[in-house]
SEVEX-146781 format. One record per residue: residue in one letter; x, y, z of N, C-alpha, C in turn. Coordinates in steps of 0.2 Angstrom, whole numbers, plus 5000, padded with zeros to 4 digits. Each point is the difference from the previous one (the first is absolute). Layout:
 residu  n.x  n.y  n.z ca.x ca.y ca.z  c.x  c.y  c.z
      A    X    Y    Z    X    Y    Z    X    Y    Z
...
This chain:
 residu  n.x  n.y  n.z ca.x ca.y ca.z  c.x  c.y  c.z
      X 5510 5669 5450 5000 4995 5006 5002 4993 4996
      X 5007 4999 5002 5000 4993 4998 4997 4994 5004
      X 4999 4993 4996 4996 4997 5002 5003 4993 5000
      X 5005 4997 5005 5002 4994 5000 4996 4996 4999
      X 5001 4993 4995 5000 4994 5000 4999 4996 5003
      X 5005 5001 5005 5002 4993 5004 4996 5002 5007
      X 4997 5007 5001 4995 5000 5004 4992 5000 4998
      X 4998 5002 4994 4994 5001 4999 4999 4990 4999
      X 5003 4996 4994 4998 4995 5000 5000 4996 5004
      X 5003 4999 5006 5001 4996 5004 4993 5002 5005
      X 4997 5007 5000 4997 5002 5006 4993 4998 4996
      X 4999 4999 4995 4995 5000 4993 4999 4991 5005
      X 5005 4996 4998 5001 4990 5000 4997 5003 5007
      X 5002 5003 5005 5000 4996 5006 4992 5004 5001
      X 4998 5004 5000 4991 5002 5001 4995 4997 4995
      X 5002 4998 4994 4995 4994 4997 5000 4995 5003
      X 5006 4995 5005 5001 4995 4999 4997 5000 5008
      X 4999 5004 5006 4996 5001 5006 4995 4999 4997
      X 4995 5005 4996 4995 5000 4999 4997 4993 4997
      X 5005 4997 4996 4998 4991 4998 4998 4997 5003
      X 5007 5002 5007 4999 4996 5005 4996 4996 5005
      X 4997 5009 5000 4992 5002 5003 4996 4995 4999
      X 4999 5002 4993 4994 4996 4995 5002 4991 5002
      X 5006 4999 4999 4998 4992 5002 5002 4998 5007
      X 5001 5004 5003 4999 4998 5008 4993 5003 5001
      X 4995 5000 4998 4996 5002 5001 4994 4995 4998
      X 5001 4996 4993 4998 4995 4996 5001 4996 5004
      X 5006 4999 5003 5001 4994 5006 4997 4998 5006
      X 4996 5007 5003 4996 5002 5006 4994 4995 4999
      X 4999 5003 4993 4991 4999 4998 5000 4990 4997
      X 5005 5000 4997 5000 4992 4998 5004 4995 5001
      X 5007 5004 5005 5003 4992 5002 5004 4996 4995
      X 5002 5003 4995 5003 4997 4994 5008 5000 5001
      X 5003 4993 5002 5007 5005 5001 5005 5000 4997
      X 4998 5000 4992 5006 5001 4995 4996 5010 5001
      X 4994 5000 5002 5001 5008 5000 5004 5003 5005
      X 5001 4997 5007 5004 5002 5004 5008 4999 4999
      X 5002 4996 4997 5006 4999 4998 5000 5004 4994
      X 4995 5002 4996 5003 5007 4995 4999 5008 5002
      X 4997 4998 5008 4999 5008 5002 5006 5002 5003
      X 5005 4994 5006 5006 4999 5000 5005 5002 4996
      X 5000 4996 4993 5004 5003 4996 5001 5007 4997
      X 4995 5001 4998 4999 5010 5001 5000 5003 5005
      X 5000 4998 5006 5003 5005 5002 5008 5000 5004
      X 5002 4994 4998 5008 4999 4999 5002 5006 4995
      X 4996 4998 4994 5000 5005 4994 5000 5006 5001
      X 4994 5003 5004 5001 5009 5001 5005 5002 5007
      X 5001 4993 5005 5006 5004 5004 5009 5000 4997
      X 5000 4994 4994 5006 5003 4997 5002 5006 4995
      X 4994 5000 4999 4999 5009 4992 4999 5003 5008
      X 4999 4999 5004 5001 5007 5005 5005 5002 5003
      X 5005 4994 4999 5006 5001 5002 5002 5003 4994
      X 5001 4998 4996 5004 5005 4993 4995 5008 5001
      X 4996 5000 5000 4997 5008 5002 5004 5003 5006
      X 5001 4997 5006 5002 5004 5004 5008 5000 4999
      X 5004 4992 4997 5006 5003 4997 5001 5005 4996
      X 4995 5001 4996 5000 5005 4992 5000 5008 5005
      X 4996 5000 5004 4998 5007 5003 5006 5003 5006
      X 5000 4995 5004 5004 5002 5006 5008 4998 5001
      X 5000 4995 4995 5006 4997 5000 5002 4993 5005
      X 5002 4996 4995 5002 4994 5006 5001 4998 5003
      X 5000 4993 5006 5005 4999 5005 4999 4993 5002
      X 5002 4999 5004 5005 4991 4998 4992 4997 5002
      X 4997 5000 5006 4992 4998 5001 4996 5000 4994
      X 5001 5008 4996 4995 5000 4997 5002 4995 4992
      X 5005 4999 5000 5003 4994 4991 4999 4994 5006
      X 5001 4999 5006 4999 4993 5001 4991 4997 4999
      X 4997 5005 5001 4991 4999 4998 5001 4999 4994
      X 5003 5004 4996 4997 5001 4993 5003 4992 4996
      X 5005 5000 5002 5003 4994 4997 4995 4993 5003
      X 4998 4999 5006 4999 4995 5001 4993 5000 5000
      X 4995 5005 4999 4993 5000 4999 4997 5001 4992
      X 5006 5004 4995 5000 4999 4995 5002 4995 4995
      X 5007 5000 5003 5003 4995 4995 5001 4992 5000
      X 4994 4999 5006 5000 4991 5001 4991 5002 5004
      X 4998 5003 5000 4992 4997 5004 4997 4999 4996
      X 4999 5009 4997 4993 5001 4995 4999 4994 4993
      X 5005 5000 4997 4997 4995 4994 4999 4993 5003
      X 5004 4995 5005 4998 4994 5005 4993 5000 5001
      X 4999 5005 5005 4993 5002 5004 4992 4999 4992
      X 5003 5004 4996 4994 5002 4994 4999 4993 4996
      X 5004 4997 4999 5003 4993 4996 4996 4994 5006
      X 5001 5002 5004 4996 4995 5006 4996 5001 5001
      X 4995 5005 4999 4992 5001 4999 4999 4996 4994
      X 5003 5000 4995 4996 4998 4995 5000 4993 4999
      X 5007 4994 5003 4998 4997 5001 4995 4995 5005
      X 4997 5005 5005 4995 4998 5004 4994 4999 4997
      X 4999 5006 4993 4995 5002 4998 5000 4993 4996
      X 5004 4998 4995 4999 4997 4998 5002 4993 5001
      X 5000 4997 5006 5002 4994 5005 4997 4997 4996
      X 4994 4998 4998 4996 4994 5001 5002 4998 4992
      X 5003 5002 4997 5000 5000 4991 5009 4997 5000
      X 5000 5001 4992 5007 4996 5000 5004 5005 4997
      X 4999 5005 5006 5007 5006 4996 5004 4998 5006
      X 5000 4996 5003 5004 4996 5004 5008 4999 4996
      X 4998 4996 4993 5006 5001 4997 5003 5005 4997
      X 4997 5006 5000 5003 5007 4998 5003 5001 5007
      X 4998 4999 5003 5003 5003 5006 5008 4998 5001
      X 4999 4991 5000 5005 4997 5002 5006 5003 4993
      X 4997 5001 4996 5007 5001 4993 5002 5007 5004
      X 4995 5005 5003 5005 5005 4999 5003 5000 5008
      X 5000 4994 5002 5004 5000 5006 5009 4997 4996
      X 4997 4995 4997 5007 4999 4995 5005 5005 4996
      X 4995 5005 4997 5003 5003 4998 5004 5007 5005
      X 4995 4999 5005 5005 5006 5005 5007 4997 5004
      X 4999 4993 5001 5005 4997 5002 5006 5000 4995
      X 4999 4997 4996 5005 5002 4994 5003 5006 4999
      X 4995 5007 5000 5003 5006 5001 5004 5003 5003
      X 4998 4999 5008 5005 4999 5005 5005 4996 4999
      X 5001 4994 4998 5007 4998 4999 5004 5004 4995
      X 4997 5004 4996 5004 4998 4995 5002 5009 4999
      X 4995 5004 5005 5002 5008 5001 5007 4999 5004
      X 5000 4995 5005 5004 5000 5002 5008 4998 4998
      X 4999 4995 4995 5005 4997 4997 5003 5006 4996
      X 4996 5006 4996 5000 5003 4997 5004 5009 5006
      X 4998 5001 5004 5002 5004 5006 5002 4998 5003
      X 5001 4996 5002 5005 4999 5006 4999 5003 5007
      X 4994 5001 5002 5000 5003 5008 5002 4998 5003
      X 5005 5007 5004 5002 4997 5007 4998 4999 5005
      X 5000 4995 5005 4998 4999 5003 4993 4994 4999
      X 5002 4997 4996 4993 4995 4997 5002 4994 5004
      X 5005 4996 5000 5000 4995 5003 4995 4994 4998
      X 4996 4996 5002 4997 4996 4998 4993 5002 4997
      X 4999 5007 5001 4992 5003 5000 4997 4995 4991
      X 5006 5001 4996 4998 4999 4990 4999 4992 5001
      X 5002 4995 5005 5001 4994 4998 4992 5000 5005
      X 4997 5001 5005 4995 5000 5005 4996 5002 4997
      X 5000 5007 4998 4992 5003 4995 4999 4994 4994
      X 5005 4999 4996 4997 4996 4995 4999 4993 5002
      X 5001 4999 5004 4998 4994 5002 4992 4998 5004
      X 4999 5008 5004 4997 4999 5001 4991 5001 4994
      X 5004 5002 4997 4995 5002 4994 5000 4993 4997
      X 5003 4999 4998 5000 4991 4997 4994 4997 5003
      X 5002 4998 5008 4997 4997 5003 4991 5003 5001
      X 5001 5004 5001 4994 5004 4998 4996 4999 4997
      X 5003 5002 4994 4996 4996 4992 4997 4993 5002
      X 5005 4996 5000 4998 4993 4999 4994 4999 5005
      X 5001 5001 5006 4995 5000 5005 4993 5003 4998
      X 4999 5006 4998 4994 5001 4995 4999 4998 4996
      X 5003 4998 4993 4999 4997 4995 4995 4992 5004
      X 5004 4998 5004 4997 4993 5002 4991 5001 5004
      X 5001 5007 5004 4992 4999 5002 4996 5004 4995
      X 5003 5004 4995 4994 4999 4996 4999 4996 4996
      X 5003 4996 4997 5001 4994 4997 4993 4994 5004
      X 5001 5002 5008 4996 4995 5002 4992 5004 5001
      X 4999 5006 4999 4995 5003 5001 5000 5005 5006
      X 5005 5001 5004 4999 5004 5007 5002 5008 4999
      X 4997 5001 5003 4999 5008 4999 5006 5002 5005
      X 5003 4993 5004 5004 5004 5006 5007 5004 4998
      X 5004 4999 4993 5004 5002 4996 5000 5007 5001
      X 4996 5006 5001 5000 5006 4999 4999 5003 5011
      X 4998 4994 5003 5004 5000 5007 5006 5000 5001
      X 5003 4994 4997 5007 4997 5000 5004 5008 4996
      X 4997 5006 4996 5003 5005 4996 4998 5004 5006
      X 4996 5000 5003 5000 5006 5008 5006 4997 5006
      X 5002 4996 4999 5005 4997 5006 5004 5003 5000
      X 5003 4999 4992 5006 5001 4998 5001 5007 5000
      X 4995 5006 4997 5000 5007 4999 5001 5001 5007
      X 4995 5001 5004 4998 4999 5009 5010 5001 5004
      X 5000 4994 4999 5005 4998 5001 5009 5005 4996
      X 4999 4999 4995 5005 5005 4998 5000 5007 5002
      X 4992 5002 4999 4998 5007 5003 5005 5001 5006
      X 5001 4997 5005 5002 4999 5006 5006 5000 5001
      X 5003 4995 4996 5009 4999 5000 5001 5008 4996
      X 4999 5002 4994 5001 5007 5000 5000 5005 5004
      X 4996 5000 5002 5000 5005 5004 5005 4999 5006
      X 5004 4996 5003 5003 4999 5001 5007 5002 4998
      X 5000 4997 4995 5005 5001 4997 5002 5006 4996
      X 4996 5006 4998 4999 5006 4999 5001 5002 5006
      X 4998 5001 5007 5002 5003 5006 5008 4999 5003
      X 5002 4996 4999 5006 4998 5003 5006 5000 4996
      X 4998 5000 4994 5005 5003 4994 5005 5005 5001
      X 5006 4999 5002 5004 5008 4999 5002 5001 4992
      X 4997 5006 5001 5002 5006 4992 5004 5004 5003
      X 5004 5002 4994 5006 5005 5001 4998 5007 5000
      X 5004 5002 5004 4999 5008 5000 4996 5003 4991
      X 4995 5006 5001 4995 5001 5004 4995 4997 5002
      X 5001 4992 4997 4995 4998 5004 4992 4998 4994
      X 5003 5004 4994 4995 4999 4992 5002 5005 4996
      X 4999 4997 4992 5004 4999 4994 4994 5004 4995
      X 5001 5006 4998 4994 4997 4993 5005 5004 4994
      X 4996 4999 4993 5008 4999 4995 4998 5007 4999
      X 5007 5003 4997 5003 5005 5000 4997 5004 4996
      X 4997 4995 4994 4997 5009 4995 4993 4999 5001
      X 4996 4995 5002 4992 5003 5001 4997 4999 5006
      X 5007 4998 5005 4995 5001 5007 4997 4996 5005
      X 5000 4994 4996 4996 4996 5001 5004 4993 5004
      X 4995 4998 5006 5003 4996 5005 5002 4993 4996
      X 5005 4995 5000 5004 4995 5001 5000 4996 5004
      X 5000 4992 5000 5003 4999 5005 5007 4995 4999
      X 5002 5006 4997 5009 4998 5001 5004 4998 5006
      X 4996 5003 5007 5004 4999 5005 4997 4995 5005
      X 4996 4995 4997 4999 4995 5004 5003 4994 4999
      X 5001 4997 5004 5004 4993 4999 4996 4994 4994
      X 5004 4997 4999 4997 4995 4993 4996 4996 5002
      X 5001 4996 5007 4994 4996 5002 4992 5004 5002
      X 5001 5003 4999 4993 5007 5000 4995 5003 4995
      X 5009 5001 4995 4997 5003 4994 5000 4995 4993
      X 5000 4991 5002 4998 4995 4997 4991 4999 5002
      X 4999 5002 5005 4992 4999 5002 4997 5003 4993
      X 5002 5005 5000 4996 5005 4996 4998 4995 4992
      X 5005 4997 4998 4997 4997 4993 4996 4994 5003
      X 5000 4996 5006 4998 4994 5001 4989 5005 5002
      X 5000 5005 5004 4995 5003 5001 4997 5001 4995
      X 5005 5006 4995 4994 5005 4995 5000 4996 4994
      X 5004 4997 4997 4997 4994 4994 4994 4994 5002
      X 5002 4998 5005 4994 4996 5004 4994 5002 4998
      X 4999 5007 5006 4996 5004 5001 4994 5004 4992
      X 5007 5003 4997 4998 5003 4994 4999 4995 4992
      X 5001 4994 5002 4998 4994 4995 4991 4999 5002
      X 4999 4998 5008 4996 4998 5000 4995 5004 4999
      X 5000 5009 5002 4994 5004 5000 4999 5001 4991
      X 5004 5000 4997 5000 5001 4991 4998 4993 4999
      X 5004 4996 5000 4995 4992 4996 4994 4997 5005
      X 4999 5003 5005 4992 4998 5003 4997 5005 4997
      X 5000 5009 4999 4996 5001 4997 4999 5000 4992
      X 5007 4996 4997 4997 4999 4992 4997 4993 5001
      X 5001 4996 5003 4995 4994 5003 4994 5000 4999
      X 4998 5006 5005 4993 5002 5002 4997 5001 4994
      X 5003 5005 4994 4997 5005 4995 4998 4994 4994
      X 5007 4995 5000 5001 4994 4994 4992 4994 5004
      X 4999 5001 5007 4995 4995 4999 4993 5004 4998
      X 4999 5005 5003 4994 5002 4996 5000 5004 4994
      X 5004 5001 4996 5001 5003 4993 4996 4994 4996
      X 4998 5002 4996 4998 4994 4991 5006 4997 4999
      X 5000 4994 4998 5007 4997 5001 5003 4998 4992
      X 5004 4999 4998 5003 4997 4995 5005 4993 5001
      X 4999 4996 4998 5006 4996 5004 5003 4997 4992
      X 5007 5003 5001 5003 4999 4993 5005 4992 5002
      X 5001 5001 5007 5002 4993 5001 4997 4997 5006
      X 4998 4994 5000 4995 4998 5005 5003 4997 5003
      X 5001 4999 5010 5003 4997 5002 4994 4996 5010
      X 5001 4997 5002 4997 4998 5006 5004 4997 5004
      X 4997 5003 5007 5005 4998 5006 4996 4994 5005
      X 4994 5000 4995 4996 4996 5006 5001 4993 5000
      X 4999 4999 5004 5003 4989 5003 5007 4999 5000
      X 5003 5006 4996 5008 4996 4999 5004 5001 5008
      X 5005 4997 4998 5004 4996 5006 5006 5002 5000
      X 5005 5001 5003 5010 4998 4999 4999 5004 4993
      X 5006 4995 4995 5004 5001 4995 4993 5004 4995
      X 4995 4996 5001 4993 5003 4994 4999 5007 5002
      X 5001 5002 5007 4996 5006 5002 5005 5003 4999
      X 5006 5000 5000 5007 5006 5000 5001 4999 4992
      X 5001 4996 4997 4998 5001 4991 4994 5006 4999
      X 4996 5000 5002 4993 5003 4997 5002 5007 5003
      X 5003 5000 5006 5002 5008 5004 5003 5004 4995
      X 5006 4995 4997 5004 5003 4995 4996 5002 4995
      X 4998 4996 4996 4992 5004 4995 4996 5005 5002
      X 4999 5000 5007 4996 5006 5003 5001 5007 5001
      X 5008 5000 4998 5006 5005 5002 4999 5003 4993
      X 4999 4997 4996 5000 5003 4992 4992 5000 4997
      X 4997 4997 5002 4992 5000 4999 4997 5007 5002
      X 5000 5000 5006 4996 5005 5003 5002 5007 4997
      X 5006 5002 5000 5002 5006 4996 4999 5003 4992
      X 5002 4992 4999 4996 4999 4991 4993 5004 4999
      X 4995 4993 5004 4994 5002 5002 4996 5008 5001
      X 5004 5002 5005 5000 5006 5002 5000 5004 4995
      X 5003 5001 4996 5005 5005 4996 4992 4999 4995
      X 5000 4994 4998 4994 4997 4993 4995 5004 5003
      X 4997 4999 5006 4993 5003 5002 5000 5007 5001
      X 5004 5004 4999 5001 5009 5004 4993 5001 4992
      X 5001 4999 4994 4996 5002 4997 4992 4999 5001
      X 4999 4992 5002 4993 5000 5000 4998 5006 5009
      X 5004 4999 5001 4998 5005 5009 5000 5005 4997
      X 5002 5003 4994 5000 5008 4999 4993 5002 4996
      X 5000 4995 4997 4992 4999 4997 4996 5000 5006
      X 5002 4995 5006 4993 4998 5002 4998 5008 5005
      X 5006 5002 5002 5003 5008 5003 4992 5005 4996
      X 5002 5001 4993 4997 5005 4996 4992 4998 5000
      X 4999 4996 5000 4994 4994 5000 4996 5002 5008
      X 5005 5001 5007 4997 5000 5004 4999 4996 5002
      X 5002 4992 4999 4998 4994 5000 5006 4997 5007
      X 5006 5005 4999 5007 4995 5005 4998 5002 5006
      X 5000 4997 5005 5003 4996 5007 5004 5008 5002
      X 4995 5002 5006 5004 5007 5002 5008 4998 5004
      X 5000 4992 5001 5005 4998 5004 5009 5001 4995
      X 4998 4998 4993 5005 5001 4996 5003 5005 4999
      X 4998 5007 5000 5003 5007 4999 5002 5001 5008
      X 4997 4999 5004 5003 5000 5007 5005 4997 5000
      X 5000 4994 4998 5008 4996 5002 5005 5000 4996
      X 4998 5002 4994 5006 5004 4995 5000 5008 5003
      X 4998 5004 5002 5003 5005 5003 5007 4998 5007
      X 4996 4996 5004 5002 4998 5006 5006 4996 4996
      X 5000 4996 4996 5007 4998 5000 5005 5005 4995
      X 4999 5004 4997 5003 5006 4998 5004 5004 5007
      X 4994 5000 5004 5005 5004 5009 5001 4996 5001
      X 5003 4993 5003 5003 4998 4998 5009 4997 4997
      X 4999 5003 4995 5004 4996 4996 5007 5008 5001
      X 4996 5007 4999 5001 5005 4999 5006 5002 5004
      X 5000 5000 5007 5004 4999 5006 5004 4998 5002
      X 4999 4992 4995 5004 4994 5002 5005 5001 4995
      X 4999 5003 4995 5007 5002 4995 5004 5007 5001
      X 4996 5004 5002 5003 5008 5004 5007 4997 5007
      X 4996 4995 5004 5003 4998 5006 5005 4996 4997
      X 5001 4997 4995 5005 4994 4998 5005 5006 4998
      X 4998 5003 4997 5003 5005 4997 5007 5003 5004
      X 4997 5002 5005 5001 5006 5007 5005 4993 5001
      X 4999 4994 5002 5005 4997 5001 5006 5000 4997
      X 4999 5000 4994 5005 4999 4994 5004 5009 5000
      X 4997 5002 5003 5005 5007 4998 4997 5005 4998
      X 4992 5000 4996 4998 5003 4995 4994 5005 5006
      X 5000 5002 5003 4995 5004 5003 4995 5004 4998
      X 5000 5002 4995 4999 5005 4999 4991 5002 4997
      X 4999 4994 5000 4992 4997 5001 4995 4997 5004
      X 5006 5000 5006 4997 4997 5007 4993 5003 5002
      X 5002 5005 5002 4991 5005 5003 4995 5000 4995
      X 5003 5001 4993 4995 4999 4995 4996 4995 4999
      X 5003 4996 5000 4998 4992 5000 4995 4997 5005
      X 5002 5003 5007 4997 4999 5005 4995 5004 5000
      X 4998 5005 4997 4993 5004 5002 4996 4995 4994
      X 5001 5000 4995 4996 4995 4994 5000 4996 5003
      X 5004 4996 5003 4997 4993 5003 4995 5001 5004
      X 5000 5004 5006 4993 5001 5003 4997 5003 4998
      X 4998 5003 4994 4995 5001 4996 4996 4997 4995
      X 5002 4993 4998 5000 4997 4996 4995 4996 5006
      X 5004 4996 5004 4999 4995 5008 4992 5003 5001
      X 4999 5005 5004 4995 5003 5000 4994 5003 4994
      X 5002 5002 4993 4994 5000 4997 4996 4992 5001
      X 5006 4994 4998 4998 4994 4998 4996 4999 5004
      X 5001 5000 5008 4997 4996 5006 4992 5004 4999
      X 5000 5007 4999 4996 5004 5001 4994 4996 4995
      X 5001 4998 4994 4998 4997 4994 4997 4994 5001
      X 5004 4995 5005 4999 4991 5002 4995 5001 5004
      X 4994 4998 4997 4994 4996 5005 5002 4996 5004
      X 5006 4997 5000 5001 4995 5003 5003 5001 5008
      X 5002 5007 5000 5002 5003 5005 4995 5005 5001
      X 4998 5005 4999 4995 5003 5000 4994 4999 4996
      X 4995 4999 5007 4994 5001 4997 4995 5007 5002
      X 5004 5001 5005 4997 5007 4998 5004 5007 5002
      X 5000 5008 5001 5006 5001 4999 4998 5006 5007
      X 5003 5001 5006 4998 5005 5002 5004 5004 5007
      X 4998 5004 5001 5006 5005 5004 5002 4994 5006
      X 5008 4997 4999 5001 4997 5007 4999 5001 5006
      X 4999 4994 5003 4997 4998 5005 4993 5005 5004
      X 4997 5002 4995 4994 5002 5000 4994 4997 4997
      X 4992 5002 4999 4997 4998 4997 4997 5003 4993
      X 5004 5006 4999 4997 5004 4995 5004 4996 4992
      X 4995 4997 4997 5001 4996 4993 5003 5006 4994
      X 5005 5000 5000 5001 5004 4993 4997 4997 4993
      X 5001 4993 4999 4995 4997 4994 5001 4993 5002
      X 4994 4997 4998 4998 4993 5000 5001 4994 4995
      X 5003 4996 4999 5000 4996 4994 4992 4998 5000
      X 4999 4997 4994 4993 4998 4996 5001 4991 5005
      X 4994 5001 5003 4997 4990 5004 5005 5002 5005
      X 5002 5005 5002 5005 4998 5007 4996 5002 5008
């Protein structure tokens, strides 16, 4: 019995990625947290696009079924995931992570496009990156001022894109038959969409997959034992002092980071480390996994797309399982029956 690939892993992503779903739509019921609801959303964008590649991989494709898979996969789920976590962490100053990697998806967009040439792009590379600019800047300013409202103004604009894609995916004409995947593994592309569509895609999943990987090494870096090999501070400054110091912060914090993984691996063996830091280095590991399988599959290379994608939701989900900070206690969805209870919960 042969046993395809491009069926069992996708059907593997998309029933982990329901049962996640579960779990934090479910977390949401009981607590009302809505960076949970906004990451039960994004999973289950997550398990209805690995569903489409199952039922592509199984039964064969057709133009309905690439137009879900491309606009549920290839522009929601990493948006959707990336915009929980900056709700999660609204109140703090991963504000400016945020805003960099809107600059950096801006940029990306320009410059894939400068790079490929989609047809059909028209003003889309001059509009996304701009819009990202402005985006930035806009955030950068209310965390600067203290306002939590920065990771709103991130829901407007996701909300809002959500919407124009989808649109924009519907009304798309693709040429005969209607969906594309490459030649030696099988695997869906989206070659056949127009370039104002398939620019979304860096301006989404970089956005998206910058902020749920550096809010979770965020999260790990502030409860870990710290080392600070370059010491830097954001607090009081203003204009030119506070974007000087950003600059230092873009190089500190990963120095920092990189200095401390030792004393956390002690404090690990010791027993002694913050259940939150191994959770959120898993979580940004799923994360990070997907986000280069997917760049990948854009660029030609497919052929670790599914793979990529079931590690990602396995990585996403052991972390979350891990983080007291999202579960505090663990049990059959939307029931009452406790699988296990964290300790003071």
């Amino acid at each position: 019995m042969n046993i395809d690939p491009n069926v069992v892993l996708p059907l593997g992503s998309s029933v982990l990625s329901f049962v996640f779903a579960a779990f934090l739509f479910d977390q949401w019921r009981e607590r009302r947290r809505p960076y949970q609801l906004i990451w039960a959303l994004g999973m289950l964008w997550y398990a209805l696009s690995a569903g489409t590649e199952f039922l592509g991989g199984f039964a064969g494709w057709s133009e309905p079924l690439y137009r879900a898979w491309y606009l549920i996969g290839a522009v929601w789920v990493a948006g959707w995931l990336g915009l929980g976590t900056a709700f999660l962490l609204a109140k703090t100053r991963f504000g400016y992570a945020f805003a960099f990697s809107l600059v950096l998806a801006g940029l990306f967009t320009f410059l894939t496009w400068r790079r490929y040439d989609y047809p059909d792009s028209g003003v889309a590379p001059y509009l996304y990156a701009g819009v990202a600019l402005a985006m930035a800047v806009a955030i950068v300013v209310l965390v600067a001022r203290g306002s939590d409202a920065w990771a709103r103004l991130a829901g407007a604009v996701i909300i809002g894109g959500t919407i124009v894609s989808a649109v924009m995916a519907l009304t798309a004409d693709l040429a005969a038959p209607g969906w594309v995947v490459d030649p030696a593994t099988h695997i869906p592309t989206g070659d056949l969409f127009p370039g104002y569509l398939r620019l979304l895609t860096p301006f989404f999943n970089i956005t998206g997959a910058f902020s749920l990987t550096l809010g979770a090494l965020y999260s790990a870096y502030v409860f870990m034992p710290k080392r600070r090999v370059i010491r830097y501070s954001l607090a009081g400054r203003r204009g030119p002092a506070l974007m000087a110091m950003l600059v230092v912060a873009v190089v500190a914090v990963p120095v920092n980071f990189v200095a401390s993984l030792p004393g956390a691996a002690l404090a690990l063996v010791r027993g002694r480390l913050h259940s939150r830091v191994p959770a959120t280095i898993l979580i940004a590991i799923g994360g990070l996994i997907p986000a280069i399988t997917s760049g990948a599959n854009r660029f030609g290379a497919t052929s670790g797309f599914f793979v990529g994608e079931l590690l990602g939701v396995i990585f996403l989900f052991t972390g979350f399982l891990v983080s007291i900070e999202v579960f505090q206690e663990i049990r059959i969805p939307f029931t009452r029956l406790v699988l296990a209870r964290r300790p003071g919960a």
